[in-house]
Structure formats: structure tokens, C-alpha cells
C-alpha positions as protocol buffer text, in pm:
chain_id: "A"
residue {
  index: 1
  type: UNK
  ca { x: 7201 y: 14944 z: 14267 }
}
residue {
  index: 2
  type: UNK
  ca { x: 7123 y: 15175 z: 14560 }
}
residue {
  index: 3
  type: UNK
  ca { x: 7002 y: 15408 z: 14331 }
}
residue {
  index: 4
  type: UNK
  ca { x: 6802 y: 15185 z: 14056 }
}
residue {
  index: 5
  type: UNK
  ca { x: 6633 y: 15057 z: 14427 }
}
residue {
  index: 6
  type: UNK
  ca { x: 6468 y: 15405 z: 14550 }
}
residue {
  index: 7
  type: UNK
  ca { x: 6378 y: 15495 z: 14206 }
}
residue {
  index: 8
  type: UNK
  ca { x: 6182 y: 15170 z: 14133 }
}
residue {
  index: 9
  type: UNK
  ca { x: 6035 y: 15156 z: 14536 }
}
residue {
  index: 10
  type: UNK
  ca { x: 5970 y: 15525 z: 14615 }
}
residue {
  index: 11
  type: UNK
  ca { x: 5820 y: 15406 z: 14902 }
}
residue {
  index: 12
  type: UNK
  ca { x: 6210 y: 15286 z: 15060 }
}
residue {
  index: 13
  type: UNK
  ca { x: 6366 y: 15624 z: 14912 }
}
residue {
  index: 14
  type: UNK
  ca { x: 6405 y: 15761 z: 15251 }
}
residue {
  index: 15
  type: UNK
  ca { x: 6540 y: 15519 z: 15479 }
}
residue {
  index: 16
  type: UNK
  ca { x: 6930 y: 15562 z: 15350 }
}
residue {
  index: 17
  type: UNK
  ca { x: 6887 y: 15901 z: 15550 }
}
residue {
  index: 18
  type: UNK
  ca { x: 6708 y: 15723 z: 15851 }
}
residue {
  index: 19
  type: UNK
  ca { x: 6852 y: 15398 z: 15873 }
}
residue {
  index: 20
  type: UNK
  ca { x: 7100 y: 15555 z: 16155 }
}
residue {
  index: 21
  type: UNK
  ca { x: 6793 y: 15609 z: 16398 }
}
residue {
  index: 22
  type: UNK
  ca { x: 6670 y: 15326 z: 16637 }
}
residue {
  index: 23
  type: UNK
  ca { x: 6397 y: 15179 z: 16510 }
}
residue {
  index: 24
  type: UNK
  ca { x: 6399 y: 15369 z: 16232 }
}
residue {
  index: 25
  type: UNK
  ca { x: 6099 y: 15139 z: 16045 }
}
residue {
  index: 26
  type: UNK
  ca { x: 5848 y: 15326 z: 16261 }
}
residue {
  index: 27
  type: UNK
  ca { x: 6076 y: 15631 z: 16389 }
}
residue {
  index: 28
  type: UNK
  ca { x: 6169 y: 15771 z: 16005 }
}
residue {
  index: 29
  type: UNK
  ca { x: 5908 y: 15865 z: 15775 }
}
residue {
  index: 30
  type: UNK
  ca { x: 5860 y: 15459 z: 15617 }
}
residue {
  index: 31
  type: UNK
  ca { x: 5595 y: 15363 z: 15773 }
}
residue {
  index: 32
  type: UNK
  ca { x: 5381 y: 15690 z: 15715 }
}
residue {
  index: 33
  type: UNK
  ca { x: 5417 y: 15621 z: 15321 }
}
residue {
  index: 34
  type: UNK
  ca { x: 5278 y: 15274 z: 15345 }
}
residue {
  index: 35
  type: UNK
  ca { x: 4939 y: 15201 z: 15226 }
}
residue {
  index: 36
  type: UNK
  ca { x: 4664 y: 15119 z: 15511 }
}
residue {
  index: 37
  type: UNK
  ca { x: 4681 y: 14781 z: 15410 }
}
residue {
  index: 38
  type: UNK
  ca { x: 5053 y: 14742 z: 15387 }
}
residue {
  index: 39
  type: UNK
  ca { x: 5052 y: 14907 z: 15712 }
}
residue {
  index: 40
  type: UNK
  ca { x: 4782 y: 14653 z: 15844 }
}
residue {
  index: 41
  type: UNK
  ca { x: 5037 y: 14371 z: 15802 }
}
residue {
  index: 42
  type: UNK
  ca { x: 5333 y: 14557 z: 15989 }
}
residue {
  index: 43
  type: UNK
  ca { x: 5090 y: 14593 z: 16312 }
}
residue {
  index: 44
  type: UNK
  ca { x: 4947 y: 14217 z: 16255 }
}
residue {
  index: 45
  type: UNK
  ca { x: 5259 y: 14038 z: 16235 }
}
residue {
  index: 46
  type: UNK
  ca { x: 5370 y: 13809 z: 16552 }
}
residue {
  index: 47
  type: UNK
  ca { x: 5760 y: 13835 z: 16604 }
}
residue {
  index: 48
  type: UNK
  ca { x: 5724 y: 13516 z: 16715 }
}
residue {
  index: 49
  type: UNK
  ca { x: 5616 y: 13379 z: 16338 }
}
residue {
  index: 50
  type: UNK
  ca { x: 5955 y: 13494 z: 16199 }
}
residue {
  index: 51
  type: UNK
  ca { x: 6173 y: 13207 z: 16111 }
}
residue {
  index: 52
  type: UNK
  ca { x: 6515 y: 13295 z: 16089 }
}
residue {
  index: 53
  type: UNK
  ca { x: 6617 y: 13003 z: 15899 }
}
residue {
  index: 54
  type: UNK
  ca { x: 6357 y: 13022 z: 15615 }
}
residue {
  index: 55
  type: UNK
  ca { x: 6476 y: 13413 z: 15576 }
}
residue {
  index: 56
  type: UNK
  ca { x: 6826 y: 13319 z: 15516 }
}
residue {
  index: 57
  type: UNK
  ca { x: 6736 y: 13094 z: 15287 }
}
residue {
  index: 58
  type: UNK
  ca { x: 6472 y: 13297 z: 15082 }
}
residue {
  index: 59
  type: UNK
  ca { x: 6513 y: 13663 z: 15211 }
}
residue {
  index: 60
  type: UNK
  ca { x: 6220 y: 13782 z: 15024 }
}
residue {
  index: 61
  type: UNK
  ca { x: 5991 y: 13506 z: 15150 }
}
residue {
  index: 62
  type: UNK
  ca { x: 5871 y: 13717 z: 15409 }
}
residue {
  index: 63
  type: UNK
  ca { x: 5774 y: 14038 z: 15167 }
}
residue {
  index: 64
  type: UNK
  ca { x: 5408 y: 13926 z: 15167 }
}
residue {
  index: 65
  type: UNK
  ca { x: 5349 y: 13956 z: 15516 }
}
residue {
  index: 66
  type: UNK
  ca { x: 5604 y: 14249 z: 15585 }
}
residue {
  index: 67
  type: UNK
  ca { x: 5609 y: 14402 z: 15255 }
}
residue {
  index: 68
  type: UNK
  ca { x: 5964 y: 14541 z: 15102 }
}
residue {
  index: 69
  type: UNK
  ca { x: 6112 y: 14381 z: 15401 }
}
residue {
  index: 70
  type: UNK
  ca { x: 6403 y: 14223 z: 15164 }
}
residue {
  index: 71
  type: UNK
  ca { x: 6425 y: 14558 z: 14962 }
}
residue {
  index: 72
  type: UNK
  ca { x: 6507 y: 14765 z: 15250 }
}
residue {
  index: 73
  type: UNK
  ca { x: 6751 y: 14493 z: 15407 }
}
residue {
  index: 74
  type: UNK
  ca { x: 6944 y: 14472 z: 15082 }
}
residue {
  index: 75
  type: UNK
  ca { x: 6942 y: 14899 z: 15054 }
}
residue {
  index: 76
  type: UNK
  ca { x: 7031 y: 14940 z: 15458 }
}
residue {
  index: 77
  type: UNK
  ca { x: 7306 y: 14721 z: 15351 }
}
residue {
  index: 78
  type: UNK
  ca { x: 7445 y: 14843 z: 15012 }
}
residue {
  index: 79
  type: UNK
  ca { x: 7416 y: 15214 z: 15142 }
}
residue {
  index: 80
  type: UNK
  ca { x: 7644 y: 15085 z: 15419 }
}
residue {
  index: 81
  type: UNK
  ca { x: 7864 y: 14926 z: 15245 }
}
residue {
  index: 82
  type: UNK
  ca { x: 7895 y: 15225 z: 15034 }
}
residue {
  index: 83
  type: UNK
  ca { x: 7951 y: 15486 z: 15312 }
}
residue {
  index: 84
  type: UNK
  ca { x: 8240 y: 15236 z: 15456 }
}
residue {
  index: 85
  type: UNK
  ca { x: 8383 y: 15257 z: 15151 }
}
residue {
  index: 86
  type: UNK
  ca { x: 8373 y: 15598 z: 15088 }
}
residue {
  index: 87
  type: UNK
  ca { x: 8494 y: 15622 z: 15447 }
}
residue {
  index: 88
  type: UNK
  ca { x: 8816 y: 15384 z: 15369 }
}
residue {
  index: 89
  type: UNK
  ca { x: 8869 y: 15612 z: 15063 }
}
residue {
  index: 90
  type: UNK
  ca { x: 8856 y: 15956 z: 15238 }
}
residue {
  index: 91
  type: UNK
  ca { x: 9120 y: 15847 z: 15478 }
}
residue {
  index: 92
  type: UNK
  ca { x: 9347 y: 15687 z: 15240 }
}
residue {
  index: 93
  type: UNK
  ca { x: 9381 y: 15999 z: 15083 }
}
residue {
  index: 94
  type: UNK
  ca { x: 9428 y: 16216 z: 15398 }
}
residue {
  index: 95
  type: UNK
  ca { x: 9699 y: 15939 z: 15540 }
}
residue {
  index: 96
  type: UNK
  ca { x: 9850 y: 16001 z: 15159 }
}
residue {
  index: 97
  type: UNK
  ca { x: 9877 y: 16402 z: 15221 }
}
residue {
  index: 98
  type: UNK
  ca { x: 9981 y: 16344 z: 15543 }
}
residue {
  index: 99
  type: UNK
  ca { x: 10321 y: 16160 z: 15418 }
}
residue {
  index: 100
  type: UNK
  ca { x: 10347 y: 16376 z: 15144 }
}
residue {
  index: 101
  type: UNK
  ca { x: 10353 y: 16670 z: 15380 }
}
residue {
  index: 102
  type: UNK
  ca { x: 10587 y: 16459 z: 15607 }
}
residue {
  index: 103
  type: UNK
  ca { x: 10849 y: 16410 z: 15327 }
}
residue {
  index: 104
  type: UNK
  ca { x: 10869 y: 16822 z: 15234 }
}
residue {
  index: 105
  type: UNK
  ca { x: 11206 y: 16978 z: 15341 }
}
residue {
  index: 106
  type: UNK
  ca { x: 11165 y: 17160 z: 15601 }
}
residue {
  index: 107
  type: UNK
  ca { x: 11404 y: 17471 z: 15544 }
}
residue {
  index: 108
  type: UNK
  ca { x: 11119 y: 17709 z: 15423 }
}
residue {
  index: 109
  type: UNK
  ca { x: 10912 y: 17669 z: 15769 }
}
residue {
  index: 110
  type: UNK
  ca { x: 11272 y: 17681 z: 15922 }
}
residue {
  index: 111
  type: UNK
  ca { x: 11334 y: 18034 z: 15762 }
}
residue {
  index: 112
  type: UNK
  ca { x: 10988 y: 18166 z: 15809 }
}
residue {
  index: 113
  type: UNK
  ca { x: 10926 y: 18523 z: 15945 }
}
residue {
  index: 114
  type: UNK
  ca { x: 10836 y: 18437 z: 16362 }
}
residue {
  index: 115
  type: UNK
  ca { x: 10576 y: 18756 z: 16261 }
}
residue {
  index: 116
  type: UNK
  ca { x: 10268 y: 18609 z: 16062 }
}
residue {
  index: 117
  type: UNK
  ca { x: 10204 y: 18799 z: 15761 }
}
residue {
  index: 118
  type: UNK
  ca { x: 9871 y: 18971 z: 15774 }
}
residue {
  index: 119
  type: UNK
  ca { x: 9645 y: 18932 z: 15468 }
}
residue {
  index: 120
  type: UNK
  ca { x: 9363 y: 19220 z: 15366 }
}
residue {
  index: 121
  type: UNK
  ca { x: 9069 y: 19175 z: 15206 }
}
residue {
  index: 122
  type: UNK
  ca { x: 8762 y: 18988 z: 15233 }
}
residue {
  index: 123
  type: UNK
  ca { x: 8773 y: 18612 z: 15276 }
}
residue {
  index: 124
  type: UNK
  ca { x: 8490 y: 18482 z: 15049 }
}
residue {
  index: 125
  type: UNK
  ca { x: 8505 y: 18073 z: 15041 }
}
residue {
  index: 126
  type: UNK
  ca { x: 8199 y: 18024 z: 14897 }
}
residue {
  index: 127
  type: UNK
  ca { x: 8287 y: 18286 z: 14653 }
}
residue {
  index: 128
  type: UNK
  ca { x: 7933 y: 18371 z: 14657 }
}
residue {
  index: 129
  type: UNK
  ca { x: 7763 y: 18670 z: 14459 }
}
residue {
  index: 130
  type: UNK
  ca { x: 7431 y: 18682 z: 14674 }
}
residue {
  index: 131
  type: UNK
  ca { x: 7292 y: 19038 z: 14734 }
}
residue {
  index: 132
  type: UNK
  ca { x: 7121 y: 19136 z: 15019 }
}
residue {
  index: 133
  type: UNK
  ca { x: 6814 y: 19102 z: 14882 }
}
residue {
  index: 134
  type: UNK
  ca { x: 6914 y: 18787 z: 14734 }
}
residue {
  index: 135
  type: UNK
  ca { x: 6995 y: 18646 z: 15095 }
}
residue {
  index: 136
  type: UNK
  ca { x: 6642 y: 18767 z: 15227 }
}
residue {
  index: 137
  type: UNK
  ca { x: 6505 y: 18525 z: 14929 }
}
residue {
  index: 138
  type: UNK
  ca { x: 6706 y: 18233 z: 15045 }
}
residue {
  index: 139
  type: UNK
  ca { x: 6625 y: 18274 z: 15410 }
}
residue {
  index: 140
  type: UNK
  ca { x: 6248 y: 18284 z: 15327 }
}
residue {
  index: 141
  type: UNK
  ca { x: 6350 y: 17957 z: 15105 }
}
residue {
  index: 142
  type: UNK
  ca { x: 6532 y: 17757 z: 15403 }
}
residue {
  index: 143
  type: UNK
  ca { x: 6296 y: 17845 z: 15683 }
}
residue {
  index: 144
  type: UNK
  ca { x: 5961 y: 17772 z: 15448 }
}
residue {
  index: 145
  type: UNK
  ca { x: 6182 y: 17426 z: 15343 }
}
residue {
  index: 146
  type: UNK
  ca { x: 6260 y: 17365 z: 15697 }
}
residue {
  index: 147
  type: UNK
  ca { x: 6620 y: 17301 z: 15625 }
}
residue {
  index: 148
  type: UNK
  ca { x: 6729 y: 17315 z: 15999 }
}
residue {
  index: 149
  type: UNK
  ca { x: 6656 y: 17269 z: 16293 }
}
residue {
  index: 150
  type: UNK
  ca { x: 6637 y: 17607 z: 16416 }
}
residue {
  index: 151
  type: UNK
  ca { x: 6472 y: 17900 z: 16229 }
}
residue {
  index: 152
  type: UNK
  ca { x: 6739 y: 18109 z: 16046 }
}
residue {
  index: 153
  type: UNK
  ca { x: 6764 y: 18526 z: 15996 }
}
residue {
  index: 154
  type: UNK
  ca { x: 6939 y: 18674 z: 15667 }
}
residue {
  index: 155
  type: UNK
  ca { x: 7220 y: 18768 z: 15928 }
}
residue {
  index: 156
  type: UNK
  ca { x: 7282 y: 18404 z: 15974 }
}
residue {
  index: 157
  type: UNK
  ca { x: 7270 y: 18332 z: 15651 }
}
residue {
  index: 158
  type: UNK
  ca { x: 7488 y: 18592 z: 15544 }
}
residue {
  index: 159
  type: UNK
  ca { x: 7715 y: 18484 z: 15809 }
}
residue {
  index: 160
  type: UNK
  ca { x: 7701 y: 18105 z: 15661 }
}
residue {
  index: 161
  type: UNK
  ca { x: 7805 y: 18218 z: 15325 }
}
residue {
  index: 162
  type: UNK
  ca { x: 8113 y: 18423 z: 15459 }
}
residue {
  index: 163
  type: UNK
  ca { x: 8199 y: 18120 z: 15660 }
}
residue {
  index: 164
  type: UNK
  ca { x: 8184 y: 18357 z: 15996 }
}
residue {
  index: 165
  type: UNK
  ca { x: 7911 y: 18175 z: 16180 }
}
residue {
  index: 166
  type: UNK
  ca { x: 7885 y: 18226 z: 16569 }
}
residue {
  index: 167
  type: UNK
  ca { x: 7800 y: 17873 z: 16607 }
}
residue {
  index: 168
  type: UNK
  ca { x: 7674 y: 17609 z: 16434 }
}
residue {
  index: 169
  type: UNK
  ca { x: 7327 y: 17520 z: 16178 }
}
residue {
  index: 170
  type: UNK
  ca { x: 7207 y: 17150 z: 16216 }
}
residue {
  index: 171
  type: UNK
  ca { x: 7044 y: 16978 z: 15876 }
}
residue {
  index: 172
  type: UNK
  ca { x: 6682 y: 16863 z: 15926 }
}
residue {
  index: 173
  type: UNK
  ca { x: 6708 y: 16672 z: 15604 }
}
residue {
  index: 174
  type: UNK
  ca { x: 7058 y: 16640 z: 15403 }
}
residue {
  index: 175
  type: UNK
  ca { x: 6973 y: 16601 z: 15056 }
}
residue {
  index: 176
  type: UNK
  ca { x: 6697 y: 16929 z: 15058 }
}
residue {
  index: 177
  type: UNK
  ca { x: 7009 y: 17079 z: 15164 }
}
residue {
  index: 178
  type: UNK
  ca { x: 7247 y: 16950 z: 14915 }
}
residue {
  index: 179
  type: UNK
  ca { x: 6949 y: 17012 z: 14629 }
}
residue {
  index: 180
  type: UNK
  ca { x: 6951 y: 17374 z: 14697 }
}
residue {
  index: 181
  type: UNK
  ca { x: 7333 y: 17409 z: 14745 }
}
residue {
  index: 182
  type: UNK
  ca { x: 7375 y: 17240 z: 14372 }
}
residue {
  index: 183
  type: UNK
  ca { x: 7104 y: 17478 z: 14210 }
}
residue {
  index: 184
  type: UNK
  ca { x: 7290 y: 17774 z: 14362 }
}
residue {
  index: 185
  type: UNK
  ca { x: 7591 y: 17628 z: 14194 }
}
residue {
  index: 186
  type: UNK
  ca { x: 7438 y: 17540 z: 13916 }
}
residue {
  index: 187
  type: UNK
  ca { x: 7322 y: 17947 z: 13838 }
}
residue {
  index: 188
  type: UNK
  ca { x: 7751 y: 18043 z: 13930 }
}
residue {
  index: 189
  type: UNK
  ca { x: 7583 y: 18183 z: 14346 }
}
residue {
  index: 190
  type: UNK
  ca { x: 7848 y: 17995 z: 14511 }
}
residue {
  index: 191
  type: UNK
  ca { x: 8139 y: 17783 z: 14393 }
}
residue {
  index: 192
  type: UNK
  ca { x: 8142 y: 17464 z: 14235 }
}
residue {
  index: 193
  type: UNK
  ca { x: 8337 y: 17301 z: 14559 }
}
residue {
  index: 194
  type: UNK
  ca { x: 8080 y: 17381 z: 14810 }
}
residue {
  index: 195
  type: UNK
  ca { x: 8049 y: 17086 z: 14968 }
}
residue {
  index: 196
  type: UNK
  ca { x: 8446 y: 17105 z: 15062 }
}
residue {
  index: 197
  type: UNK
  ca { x: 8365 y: 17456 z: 15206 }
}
residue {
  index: 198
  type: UNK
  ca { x: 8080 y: 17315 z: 15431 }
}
residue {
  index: 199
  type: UNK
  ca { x: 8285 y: 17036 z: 15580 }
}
residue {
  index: 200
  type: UNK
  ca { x: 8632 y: 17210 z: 15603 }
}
residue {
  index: 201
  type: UNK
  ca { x: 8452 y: 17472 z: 15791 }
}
residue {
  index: 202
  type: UNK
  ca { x: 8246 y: 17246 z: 15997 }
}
residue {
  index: 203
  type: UNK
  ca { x: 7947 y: 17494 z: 15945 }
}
residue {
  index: 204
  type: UNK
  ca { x: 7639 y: 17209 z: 15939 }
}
residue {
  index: 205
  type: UNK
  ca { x: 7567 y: 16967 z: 16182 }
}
residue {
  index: 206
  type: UNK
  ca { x: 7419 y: 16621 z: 16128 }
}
residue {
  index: 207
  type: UNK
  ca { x: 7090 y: 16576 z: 16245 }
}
residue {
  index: 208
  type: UNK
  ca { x: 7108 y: 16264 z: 16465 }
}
residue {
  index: 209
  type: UNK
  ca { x: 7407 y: 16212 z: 16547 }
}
residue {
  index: 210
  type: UNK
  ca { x: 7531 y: 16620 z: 16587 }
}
residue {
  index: 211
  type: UNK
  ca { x: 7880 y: 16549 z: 16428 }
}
residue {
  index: 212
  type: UNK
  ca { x: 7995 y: 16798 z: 16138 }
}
residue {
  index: 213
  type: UNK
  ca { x: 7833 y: 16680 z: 15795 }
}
residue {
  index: 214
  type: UNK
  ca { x: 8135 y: 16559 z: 15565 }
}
residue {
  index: 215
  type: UNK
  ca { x: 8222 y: 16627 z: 15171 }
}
residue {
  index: 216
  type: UNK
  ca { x: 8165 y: 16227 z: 15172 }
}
residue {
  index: 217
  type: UNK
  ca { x: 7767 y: 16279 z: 15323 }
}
residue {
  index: 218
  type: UNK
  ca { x: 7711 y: 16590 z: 15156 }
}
residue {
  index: 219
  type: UNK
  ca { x: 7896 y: 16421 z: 14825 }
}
residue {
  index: 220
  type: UNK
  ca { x: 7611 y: 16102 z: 14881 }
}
residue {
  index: 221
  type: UNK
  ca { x: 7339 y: 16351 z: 14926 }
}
residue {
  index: 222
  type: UNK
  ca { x: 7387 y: 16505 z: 14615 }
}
residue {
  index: 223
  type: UNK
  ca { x: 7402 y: 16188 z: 14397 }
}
residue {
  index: 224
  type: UNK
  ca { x: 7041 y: 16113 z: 14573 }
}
residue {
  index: 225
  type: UNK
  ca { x: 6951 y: 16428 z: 14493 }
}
residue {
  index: 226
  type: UNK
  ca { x: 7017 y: 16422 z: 14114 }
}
residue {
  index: 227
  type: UNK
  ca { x: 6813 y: 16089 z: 14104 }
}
residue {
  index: 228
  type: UNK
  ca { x: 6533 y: 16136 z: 14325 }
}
residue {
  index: 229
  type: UNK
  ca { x: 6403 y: 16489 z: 14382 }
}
residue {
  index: 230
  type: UNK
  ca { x: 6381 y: 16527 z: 14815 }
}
residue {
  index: 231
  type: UNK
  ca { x: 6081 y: 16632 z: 14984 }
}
residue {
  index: 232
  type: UNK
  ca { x: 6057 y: 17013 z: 14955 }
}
residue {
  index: 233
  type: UNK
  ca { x: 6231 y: 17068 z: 14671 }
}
residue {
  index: 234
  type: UNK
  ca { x: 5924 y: 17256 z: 14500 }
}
residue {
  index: 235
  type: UNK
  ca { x: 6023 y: 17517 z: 14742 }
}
residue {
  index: 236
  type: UNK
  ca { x: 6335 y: 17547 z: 14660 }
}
residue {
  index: 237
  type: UNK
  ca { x: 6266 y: 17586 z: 14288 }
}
residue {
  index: 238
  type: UNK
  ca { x: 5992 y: 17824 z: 14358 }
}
residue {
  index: 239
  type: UNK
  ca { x: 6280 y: 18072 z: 14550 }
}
residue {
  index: 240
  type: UNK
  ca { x: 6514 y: 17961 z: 14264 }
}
residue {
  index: 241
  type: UNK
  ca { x: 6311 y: 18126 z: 13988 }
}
residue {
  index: 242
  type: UNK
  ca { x: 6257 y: 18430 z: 14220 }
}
residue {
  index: 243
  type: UNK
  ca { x: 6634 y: 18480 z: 14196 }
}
residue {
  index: 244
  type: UNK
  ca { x: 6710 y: 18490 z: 13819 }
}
């Protein structure tokens, strides 16, 4: 449903990724992609002319004066619904390894070397094949995109990839993020699993609330992704093609 919404209102495809911001009908990008009439009716409308009662009765009956009012109360709400339960799910599944772990004997940590074992080699997570030049491409790609927050040097990118950052990237926009991480999957750059690298590594920050991005967002962002391209993504196929 969620889904089968944005892609029949493109006008409501962005608030799932705003609808955590106060105010976010005139703080996100919404009201900027109404018309100048459908705008018109936003700034003319009295708060005081909203009847509760005739809403919950008819919650579209106010969609002519405040247009895709009901669609965007019905997505705000499905999209919610849908993170909780992705959220109930996630932690069902850690409190299920967490038992599982609990139940292991315990005589192989008992009879453990006290000295750590030192491995060799290159860790490589992402197990990513970028070149150097490669990574020049992509930052060019990010920082055109504006991906982040901040503007990004191949050394930081590099560093991303090898999991080794001195700090932290924040997301300006989640699913331009997740649309470049799939294509880079997609031509066998980085590893199918990427999205449990970036969250098991803590490497991206949201951008509004600053807390790590999750396999569950970055898993949501992709599945918008797939459906409806983001805003940017012409970049990101332009640097794409540059790679192969």
C-alpha cells in the first residue's frame, strides 16, 4: 500500500523520509512540489474551519480544501506502522541470538588462550574491488549528489569502504544513498550485504535525528528506491556508466 501510494501521488513520495521533522508539511520538500493553486489553499485555510468530527467521519472530506490531506495521513501512518513492525521484528531476532548464545557451553571460552590470537591481512567488509581511480569517480558522484552533509575527499571514502573511518558521515537523503549502494552491488563493487556492513559498523548517521542508520532504514530505503527513483539519481547513473 505504502508503495502503490507514492507511485500513484508523486507529489507525497517524500514525506516517509520527512515525516520525523516538526512540521514537516512546510519544513520537508511537500509543499515546494505543490502546484500554485494547491499551494493557494494550504495558505487560505482557517484552522479554525477544521471540524474534527466531520474528518473522522469522512477523512478525505477535507482533500478539496487541503489537497492529499487524507493520502498523506493514511501514508504517515502505514509507513509507521511498518517501521514499528520492522522494529518488533529486528529485536525479536536479536533477543533470539541472545538466548541462543546464552544456552552454548561454555568450556571453549573457559579453555581459551588469555593471549588473543592476532590475525594478518587486510580486513575488507565491504569486500569492495574499487580502484583508486574508481574511488575518485565515486567521490565526484557523492559530493555532486550531495549525499551528506559534509563534503567528502577520496581519503574518506576510501576510508568508508575499509570500514576505518575517523568519525562519522551523516545521510542528507537515505534512499540516494541506498540507490547508489545497490548499483555498486548490483555491478559485484561491494558485497551483496552492505547494508549489514553500514549499520554493524555504525559508519552513517541519520540526518535528523544523528543516531546510526540501521539494516531496517537502510533495508526500507532500498525497497523505495527500487519503486520510485530518488532525487539525484541521474547522477548517480551518470558516475555509474563512467565506471564500467
Amino acid at each position: 500500500n505504502i508503495v502503490a501510494i507514492q507511485q500513484k501521488y508523486r507529489v507525497v513520495r517524500n514525506i516517509v523520509l520527512d515525516m520525523d521533522i516538526p512540521d514537516f508539511l512546510w519544513e520537508s520538500g511537500y509543499f515546494e512540489d505543490l502546484n500554485s493553486d494547491e499551494r493557494k489553499k494550504y495558505i487560505g485555510f482557517r484552522c479554525s474551519d477544521f471540524d474534527m468530527d466531520a474528518y473522522l467521519h469522512e477523512p478525505s472530506c477535507y482533500d478539496g480544501w487541503l489537497p492529499y490531506l487524507s493520502i498523506i495521513v493514511n501514508l504517515v501512518v502505514l509507513s509507521k506502522y511498518l517501521r514499528y513492525l520492522q522494529e518488533q521484528e529486528s529485536n525479536y531476532h536479536t533477543d533470539a541470538v541472545a538466548i541462543q548464545e546464552q544456552a552454548l557451553p561454555k568450556e571453549k571460552e573457559e579453555s581459551a588462550d588469555t593471549n588473543p590470537t592476532k590475525i594478518v591481512g587486510k580486513s575488507n567488509p565491504f569486500k569492495s574491488t574499487l580502484k583508486a581511480n574508481e574511488i575518485k569517480l565515486l567521490t565526484d558522484c557523492v559530493n555532486e549528489a550531495n549525499m551528506f552533509t559534509t563534503t567528502v575527499s577520496a581519503k574518506i571514502l576510501t576510508d568508508f569502504f575499509n570500514c576505518k573511518l575517523n568519525g562519522v558521515l551523516k545521510v542528507n537523503n537515505t534512499r540516494l544513498l541506498a540507490y547508489l549502494m545497490m548499483q555498486l552491488s548490483c555491478y559485484n563493487y561491494i558485497v551483496y550485504e552492505w547494508q549489514s556492513v553500514i549499520a554493524n559498523n555504525k559508519l552513517i548517521l541519520k540526518k535528523i535525528k544523528g543516531e546510526p542508520l540501521t539494516r531496517t532504514d537502510l533495508s526500507s530505503a532500498t525497497d523505495q528506491a527500487k519503486n520510485i527513483y530518488p532525487k539525484g539519481y541521474e547522477i548517480i547513473d551518470k558516475y555509474i556508466k563512467q565506471l564500467q
